[in-house]
C-alpha positions as CSV (number, residue, x, y, z in Angstrom):
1,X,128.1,107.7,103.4
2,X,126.6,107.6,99.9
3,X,123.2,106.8,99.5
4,X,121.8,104.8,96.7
5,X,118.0,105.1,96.7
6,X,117.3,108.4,94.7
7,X,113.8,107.9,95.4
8,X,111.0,105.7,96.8
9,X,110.5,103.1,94.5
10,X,114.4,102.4,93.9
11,X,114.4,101.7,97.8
12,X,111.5,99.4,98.2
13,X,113.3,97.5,94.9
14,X,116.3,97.4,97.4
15,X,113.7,96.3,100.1
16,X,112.9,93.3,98.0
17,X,116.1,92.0,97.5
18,X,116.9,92.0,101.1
19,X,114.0,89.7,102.3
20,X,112.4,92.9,103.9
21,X,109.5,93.4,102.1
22,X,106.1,91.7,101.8
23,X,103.6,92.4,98.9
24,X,100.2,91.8,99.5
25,X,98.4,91.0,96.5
26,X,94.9,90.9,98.7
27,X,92.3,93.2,98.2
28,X,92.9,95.4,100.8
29,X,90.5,98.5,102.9
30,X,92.6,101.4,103.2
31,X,89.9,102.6,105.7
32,X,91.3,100.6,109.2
33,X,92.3,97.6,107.5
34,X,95.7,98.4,106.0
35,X,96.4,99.7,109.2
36,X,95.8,97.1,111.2
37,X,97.7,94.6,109.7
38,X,100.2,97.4,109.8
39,X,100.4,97.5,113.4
40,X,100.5,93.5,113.9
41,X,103.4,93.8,111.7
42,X,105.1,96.2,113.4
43,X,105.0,94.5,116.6
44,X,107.0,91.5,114.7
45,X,110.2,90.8,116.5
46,X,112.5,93.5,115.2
47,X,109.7,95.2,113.5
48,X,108.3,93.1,110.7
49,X,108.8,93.8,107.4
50,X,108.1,96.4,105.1
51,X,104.8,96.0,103.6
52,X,103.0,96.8,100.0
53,X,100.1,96.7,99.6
54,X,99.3,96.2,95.5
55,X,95.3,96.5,95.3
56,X,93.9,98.5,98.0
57,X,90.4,99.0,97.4
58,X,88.9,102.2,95.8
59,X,92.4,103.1,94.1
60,X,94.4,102.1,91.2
61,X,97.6,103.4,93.3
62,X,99.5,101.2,95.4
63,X,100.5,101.1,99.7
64,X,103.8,101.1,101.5
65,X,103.3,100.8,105.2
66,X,106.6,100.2,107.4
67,X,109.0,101.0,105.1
68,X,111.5,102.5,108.0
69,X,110.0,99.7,111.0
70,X,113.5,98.2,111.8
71,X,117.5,99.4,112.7
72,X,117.9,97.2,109.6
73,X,116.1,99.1,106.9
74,X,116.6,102.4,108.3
75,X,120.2,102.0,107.5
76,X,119.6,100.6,104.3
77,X,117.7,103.8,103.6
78,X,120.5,106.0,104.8
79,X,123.3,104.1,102.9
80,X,125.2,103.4,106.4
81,X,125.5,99.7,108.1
82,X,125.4,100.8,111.4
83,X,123.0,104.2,112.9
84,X,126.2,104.9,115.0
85,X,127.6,106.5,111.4
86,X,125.6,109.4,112.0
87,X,126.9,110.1,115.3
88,X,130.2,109.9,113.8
89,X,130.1,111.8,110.7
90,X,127.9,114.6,112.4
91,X,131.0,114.7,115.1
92,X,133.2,115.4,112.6
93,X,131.1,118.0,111.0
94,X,130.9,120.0,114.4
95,X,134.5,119.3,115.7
96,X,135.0,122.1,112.7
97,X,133.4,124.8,114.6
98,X,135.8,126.2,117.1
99,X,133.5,128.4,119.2
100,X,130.0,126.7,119.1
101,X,127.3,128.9,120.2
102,X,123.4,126.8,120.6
103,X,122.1,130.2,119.7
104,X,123.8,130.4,116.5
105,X,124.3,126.8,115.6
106,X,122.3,127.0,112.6
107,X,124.3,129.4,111.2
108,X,127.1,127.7,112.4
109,X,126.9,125.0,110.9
110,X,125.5,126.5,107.3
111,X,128.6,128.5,106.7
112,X,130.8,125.2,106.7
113,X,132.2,124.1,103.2
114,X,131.3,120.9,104.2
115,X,128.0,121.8,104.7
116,X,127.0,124.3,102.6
117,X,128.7,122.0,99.6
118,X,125.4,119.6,99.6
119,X,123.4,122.8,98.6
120,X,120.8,121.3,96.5
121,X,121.2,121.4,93.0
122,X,118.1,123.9,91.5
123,X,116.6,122.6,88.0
124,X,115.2,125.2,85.0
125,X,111.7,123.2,84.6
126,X,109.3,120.8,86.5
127,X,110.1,117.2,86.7
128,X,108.9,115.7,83.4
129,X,108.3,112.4,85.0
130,X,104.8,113.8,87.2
131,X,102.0,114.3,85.0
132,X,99.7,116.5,86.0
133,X,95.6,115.6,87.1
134,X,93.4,117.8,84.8
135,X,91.4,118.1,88.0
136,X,93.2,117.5,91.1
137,X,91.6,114.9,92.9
138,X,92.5,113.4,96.7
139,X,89.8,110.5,96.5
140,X,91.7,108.9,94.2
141,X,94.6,108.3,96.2
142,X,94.3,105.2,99.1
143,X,94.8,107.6,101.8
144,X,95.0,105.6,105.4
145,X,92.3,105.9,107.9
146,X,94.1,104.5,111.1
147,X,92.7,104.3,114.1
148,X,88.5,104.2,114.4
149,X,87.4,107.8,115.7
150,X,90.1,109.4,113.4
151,X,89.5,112.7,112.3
152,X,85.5,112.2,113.4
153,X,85.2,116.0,114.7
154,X,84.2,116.6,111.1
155,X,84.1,113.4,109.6
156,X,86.9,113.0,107.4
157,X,89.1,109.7,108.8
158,X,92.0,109.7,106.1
159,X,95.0,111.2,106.9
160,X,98.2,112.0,104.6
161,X,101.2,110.6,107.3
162,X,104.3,110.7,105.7
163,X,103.9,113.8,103.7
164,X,107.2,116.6,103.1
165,X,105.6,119.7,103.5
166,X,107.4,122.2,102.1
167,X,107.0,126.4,103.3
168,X,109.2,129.0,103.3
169,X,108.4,133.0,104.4
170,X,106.5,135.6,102.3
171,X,110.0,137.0,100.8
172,X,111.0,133.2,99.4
173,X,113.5,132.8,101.8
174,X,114.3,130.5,105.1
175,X,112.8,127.3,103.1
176,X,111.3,124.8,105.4
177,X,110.3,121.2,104.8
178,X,108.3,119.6,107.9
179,X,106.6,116.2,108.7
180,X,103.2,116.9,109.9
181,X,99.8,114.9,109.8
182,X,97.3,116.2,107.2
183,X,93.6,115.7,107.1
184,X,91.9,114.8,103.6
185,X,88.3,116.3,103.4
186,X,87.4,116.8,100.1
187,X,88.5,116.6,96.9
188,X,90.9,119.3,96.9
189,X,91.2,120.3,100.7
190,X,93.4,119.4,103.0
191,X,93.8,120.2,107.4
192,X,97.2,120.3,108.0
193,X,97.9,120.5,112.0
194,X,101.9,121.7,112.5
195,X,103.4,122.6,115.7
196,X,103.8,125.7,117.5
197,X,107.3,126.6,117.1
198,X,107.5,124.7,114.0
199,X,109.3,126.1,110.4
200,X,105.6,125.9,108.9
201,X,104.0,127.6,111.8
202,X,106.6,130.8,112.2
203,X,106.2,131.1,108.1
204,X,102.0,131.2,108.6
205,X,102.5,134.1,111.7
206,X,104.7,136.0,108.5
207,X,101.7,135.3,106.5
208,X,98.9,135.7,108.6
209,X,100.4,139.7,109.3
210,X,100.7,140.0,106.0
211,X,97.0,139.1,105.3
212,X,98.5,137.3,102.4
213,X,97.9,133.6,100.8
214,X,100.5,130.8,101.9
215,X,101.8,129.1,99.5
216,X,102.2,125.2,100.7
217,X,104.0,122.2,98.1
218,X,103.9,118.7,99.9
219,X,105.8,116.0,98.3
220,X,105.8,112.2,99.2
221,X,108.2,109.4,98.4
222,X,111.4,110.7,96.6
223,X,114.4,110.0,98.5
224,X,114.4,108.8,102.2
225,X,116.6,110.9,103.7
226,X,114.7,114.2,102.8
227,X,112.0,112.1,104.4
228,X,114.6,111.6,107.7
229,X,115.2,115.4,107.6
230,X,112.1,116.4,107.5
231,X,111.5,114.9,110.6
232,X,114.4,115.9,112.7
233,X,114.3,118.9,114.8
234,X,117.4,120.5,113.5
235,X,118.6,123.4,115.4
236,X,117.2,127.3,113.8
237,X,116.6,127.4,110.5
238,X,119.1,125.2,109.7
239,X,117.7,124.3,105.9
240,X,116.7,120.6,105.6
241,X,117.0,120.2,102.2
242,X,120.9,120.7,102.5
243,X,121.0,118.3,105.4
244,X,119.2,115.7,103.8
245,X,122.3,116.0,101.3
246,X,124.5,115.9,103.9
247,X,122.8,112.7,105.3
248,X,123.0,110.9,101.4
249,X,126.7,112.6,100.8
250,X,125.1,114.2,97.5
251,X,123.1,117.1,96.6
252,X,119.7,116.6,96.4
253,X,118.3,118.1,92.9
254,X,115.4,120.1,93.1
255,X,112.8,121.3,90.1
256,X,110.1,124.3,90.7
257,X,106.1,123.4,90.8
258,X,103.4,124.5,89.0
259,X,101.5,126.4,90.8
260,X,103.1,127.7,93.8
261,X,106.2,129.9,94.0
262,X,108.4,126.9,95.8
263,X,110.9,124.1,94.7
264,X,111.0,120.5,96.0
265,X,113.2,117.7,95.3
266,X,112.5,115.6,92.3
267,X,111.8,112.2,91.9
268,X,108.8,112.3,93.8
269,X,106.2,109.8,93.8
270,X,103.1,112.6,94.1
271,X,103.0,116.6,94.6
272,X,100.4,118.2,95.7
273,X,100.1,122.4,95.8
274,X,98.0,125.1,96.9
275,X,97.7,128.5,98.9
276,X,96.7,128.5,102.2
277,X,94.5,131.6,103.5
278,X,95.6,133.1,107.0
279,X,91.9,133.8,108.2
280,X,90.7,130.4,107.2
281,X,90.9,127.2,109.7
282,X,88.7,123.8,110.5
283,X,88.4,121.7,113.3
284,X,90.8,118.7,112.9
285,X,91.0,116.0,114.3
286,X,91.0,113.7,117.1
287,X,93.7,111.7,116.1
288,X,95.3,108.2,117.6
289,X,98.8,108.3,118.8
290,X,101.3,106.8,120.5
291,X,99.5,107.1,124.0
292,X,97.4,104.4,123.0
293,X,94.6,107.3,122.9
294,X,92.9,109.9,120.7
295,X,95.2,113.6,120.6
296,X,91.9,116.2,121.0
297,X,90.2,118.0,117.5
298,X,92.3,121.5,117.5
299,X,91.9,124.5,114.8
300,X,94.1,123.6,111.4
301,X,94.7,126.2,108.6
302,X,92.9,124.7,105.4
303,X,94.8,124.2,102.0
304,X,93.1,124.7,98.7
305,X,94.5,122.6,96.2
306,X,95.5,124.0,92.9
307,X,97.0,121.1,91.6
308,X,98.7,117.6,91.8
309,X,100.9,115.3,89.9
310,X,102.2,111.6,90.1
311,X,104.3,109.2,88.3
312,X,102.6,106.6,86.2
313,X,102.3,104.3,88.8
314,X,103.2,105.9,92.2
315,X,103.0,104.4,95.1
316,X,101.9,106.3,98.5
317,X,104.1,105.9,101.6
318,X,102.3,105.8,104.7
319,X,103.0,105.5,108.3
320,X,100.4,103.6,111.2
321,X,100.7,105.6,114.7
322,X,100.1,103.8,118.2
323,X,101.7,102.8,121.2
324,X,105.5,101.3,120.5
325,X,106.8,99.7,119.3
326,X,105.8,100.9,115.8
327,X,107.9,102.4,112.8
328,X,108.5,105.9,113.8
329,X,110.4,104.7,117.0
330,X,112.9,103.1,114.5
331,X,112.6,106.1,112.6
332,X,112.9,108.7,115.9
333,X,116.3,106.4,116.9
334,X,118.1,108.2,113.6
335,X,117.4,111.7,115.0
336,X,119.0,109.8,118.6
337,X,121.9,109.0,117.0
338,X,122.3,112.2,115.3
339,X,121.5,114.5,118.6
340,X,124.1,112.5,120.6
341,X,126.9,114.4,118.3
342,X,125.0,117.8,119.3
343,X,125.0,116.9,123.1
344,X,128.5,115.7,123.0
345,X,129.8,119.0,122.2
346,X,127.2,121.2,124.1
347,X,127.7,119.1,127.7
348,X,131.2,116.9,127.0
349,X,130.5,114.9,130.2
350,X,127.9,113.1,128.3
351,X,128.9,109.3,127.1
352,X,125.5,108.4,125.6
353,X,122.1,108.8,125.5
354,X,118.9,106.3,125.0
355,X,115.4,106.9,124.1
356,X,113.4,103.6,125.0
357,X,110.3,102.9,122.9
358,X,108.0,103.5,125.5
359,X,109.3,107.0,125.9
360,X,110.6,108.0,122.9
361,X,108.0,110.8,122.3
362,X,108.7,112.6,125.3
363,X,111.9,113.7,125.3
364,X,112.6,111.4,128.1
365,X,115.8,109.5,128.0
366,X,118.3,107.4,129.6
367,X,121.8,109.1,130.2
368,X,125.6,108.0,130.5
369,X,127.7,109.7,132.4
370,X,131.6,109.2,132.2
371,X,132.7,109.1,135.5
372,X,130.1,110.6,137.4
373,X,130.5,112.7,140.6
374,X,128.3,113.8,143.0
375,X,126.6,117.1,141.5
376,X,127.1,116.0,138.6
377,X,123.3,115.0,138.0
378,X,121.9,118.2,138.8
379,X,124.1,120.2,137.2
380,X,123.8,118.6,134.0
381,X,120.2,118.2,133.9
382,X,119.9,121.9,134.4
383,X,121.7,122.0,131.2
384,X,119.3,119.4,129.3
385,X,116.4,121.3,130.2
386,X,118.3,124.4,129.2
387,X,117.7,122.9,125.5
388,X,114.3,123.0,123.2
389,X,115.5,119.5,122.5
390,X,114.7,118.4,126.5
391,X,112.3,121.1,127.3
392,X,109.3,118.7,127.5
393,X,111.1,115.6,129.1
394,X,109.2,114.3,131.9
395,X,112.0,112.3,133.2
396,X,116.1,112.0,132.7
397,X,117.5,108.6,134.4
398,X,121.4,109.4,134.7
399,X,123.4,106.1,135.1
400,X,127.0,105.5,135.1
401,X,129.0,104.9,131.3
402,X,130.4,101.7,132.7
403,X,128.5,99.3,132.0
404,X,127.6,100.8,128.8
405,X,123.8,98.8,128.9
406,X,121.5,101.7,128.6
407,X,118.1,99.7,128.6
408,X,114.9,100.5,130.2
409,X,115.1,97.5,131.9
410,X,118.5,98.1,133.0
411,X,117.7,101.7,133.7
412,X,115.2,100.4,136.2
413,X,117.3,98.1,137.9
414,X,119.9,100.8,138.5
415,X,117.0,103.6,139.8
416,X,116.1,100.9,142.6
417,X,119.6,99.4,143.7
418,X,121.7,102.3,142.8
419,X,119.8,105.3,144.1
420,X,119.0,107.2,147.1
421,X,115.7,109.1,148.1
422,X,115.1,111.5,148.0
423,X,118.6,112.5,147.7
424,X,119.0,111.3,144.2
425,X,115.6,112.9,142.7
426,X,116.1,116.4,141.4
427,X,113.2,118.4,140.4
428,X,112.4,121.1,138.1
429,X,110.1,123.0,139.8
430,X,108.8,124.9,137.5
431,X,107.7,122.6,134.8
432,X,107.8,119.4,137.7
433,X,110.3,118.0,135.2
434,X,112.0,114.7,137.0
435,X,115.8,113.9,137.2
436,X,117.0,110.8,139.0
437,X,120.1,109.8,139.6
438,X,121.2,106.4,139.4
439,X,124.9,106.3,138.5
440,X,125.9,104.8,142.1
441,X,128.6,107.5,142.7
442,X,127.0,108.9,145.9
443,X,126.8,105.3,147.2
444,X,130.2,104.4,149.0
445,X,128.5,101.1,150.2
446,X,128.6,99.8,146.6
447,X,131.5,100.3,145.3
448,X,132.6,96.9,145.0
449,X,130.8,95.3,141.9
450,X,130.6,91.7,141.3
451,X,133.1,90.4,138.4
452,X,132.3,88.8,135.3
453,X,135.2,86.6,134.6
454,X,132.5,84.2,134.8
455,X,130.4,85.5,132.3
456,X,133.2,86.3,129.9
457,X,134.7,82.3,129.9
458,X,130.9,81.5,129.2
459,X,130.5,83.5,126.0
460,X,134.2,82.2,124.9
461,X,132.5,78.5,125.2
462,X,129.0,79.4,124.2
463,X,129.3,77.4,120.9
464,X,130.3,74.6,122.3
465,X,127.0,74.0,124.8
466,X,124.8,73.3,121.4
467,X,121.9,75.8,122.5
């Protein structure tokens, strides 16, 4: 797996000479307009295509919105034709552990030569290609404002959505590179609302003890899959920037910034830097989500800018949130396809596992089981809640390997016709967490299934019926 799009602009080039990208020449708002015609066009059979927008208004810099919105384009940014490589290849990387331990997996997995060889590559100087803003300036930049009451606790809409931020602890070590959203308020402020639990959010606990500044570098465009790693919850501290190598198949390079004490990968499209101080915080927020409603204002730590820099003619990445199907559920189906490999080997009696659109963002999925057996359920979704990466599912539908369809739709077929209650419902509880049952194995009545020898003649012929 090689990839060939060392940064942003090489890949929406690539984009263009596949027929999956639109530019729109219009003068476009990036206050709620970009963003809704970025949701129509996500909503596109298959997802639309990847959009730029060349003249939105206020800015001399240019849009992408949906750059990732389809199976299609995420592999093209990952260099693979199918996302069932990464299952495949991240196998193989864990088949070389002999003992694996969940608790240690980071570590694990770090001290592998064929991990640890896509160590990025660490550059002498700052990449010569970003010139620096004599006075760093966020207006400038066609930030998105997405949905209408955005950010109106203090009334700053725009919102940075596809942004690497980049952290590591106050001795310089256990780098960190998140996705979170990030509030523009001013020239040279920013909100920047991460997770409990996240990389970002243990380094600013270090900080905040320390009474000392934080320094923060955020980076957008460069190449995809430090974007794609960035995003996945990788177990530990497992270091994203070496994964993101892994993911391409080369190192990534990375050059130091100017004002902060941290590295980031080159080829960026902008950089932004600045120190964040522990006592300091503002009210961010609400934001739109994939609920289809507003995520509540919340405290955010506040970064002061010290300085940015951008390519001659950058253009800013940018990503629409809202209820699926939008780009980040074709982007989230990566991270599926990669956490398969990890569940394969933590609980082997797993076949497959499917997070539909409408609950991707949960933590909810759809489960095959090879040759299921009564227990089986419970037991195994003891083990799934066991794991950070299920902790907050509301529900795990269980359904038999064979056939391998693993749809919602099909999924709700089988929890009607192929379970009992309540003796197929197990409960957590605790947390009220929902397991149901539906591989049929408890169900001697239905152990004859109807053939499909039928079926199987009919796709042989299908060309020949003319529809």
């Amino acid at each position: 797996m090689k990839n060939s799009h060392p940064d942003l602009q090489n890949f929406i080039a690539t984009l263009e000479s596949e027929n999956e990208l639109s530019r729109i020449v219009a003068v476009v708002d990036p206050v709620l307009e970009i963003a809704a015609i970025t949701d129509l066009v996500c909503k596109s059979p298959h997802g639309g295509r990847a959009l730029l927008f060349e003249n939105p208004t206020g800015s001399d810099f240019r849009v992408a919105t949906n750059l990732f919105g389809s199976v299609r384009r995420v592999c093209l940014a990952l260099g693979i034709d199918h996302p069932d490589r990464l299952t495949e290849r991240m196998s193989a990387l864990l088949e070389q552990i002999p003992d694996i331990s969940l608790e240690r997996l980071d570590q694990q997995i770090s001290a592998l030569p064929a991990f640890s060889c896509f160590t990025p590559a660490a550059a002498t100087v700052s990449d010569s290609d970003l010139a620096r803003m004599k006075t760093p300036d966020l207006t400038l930049f066609p930030f998105l404002e997405s949905w209408p009451e955005d950010g109106t606790a203090s009334g700053h809409g725009r919102y940075i959505t596809l942004p690497q931020v980049f952290t590591t602890d106050p001795d310089g070590k256990s780098g960190n590179c998140g996705l979170y959203r990030i509030q523009v308020r001013s020239l040279q402020e920013l909100a920047i609302q991460w997770k409990s639990g996240s990389g970002a959010a243990r380094h600013f606990e270090m900080y905040k003890r320390r009474v000392e500044p934080m320094p923060v570098a955020i980076s957008l465009g460069g190449d995809p899959a430090m974007l794609f790693s960035a995003m996945f919850p990788l177990p530990g501290e497992l270091d994203e920037a070496t994964f993101a190598g892994f993911l391409r198949g080369s190192s990534l390079q990375v050059s130091p910034c100017l004002s902060v004490p941290l590295s980031i990968p080159t080829d960026a499209e902008i950089v932004i830097e600045g120190y964040i101080d522990p006592k300091e915080s503002v009210m961010e927020g609400p934001f739109g989500n994939h609920t289809g409603s507003y995520s509540p204002s919340a405290p955010a730590p506040l970064l002061r800018v010290t300085a940015i820099r951008h390519r001659s003619n950058p253009i800013v990445p940018a990503t629409v949130v809202g209820p699926p199907p939008m780009e980040d559920c074709f982007m989230a189906k990566t991270w599926e396809r990669l956490l398969l490999a990890f569940i394969r080997r933590l609980v082997p009696r797993i076949k497959d596992i499917h997070f539909p659109f409408e609950w991707i963002f949960h933590q909810s999925a759809i489960i095959s089981l090879e040759n299921p057996v009564p227990g089986m359920v419970s037991d195994i979704s003891g083990q799934l809640w066991a794991l950070h990466w299920f902790a907050a599912s509301r529900i795990l539908i269980f359904v038999d390997a064979e056939p391998a369809q693993s749809e919602l739709s099909d999924a709700a077929w089988r929890c009607i016709n192929r379970s009992s209650y309540p003796g197929d419902i197990f409960t957590d509880k605790t947390s009220h967490r929902i397991a149901v049952d539906a591989t049929g194995c408890r169900s001697t009545g239905r152990t004859v299934k109807m053939p499909d020898e039928v079926t199987r003649i009919v796709d042989q012929r299908w060309h020949e019926y003319g529809l």
